[in-house]
Structure formats: C-alpha cells, structure tokens
C-alpha positions in Angstrom: 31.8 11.8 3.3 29.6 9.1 1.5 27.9 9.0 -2.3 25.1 9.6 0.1 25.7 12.6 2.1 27.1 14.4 -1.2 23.7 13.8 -2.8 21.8 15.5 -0.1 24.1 17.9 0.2 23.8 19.0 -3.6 19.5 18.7 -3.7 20.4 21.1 -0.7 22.1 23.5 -2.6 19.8 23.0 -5.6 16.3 24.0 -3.2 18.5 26.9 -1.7 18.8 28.4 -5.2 15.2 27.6 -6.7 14.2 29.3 -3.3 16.5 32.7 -3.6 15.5 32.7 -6.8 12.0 32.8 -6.8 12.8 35.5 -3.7 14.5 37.8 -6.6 18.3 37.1 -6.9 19.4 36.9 -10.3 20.5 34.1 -12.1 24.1 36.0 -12.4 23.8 37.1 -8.4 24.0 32.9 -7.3 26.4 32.2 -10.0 28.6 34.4 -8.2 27.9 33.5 -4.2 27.5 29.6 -5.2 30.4 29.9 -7.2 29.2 27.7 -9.8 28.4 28.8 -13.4 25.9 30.8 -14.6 24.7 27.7 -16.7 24.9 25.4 -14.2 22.4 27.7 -11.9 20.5 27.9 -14.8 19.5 24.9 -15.4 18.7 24.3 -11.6 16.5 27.0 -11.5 14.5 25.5 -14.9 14.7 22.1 -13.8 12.4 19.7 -12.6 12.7 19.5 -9.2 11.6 23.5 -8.9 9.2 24.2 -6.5 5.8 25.0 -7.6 4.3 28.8 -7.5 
C-alpha cells in the first residue's frame, strides 16, 4: 500500500465519522468501534474538513 492509498484511506475514515456523528453516535461510541482515541475522534469531528449542516 502507497503514501497515497493510506491518505485516502484515512480522509475515508475521517468523512465516515463526521457523518455517524452528525447521525447521533457519540464522540465516546466511535472512539470505541474505530478504535482510536477519544481525542483523536474529537478533533476530526471539530476539524475543518467537516461537512457543512
């Protein structure tokens, strides 16, 4: 796997949980099934790349 499929792979990730997000999972809720930290999924909820309302 390339730089390049890694990078799409993680904006991937990062859409999946602004989406399930706005949908009504918790912060703590996609910590635990993404497995990353509760900071971490913070901050790509809050960052720029969210979708718009």
């Amino acid at each position: 796997m390339t730089l390049a499929h890694l990078n799409v792979a993680e904006a991937g990730v990062d859409d999946m949980i602004r989406v399930a997000h706005k949908s009504g999972a918790s912060i703590r809720q996609l910590a635990d099934v993404s497995g990353l930290g509760r900071k971490t999924v913070t901050a790509i909820v809050t960052s720029e790349g969210a979708t718009p309302d």
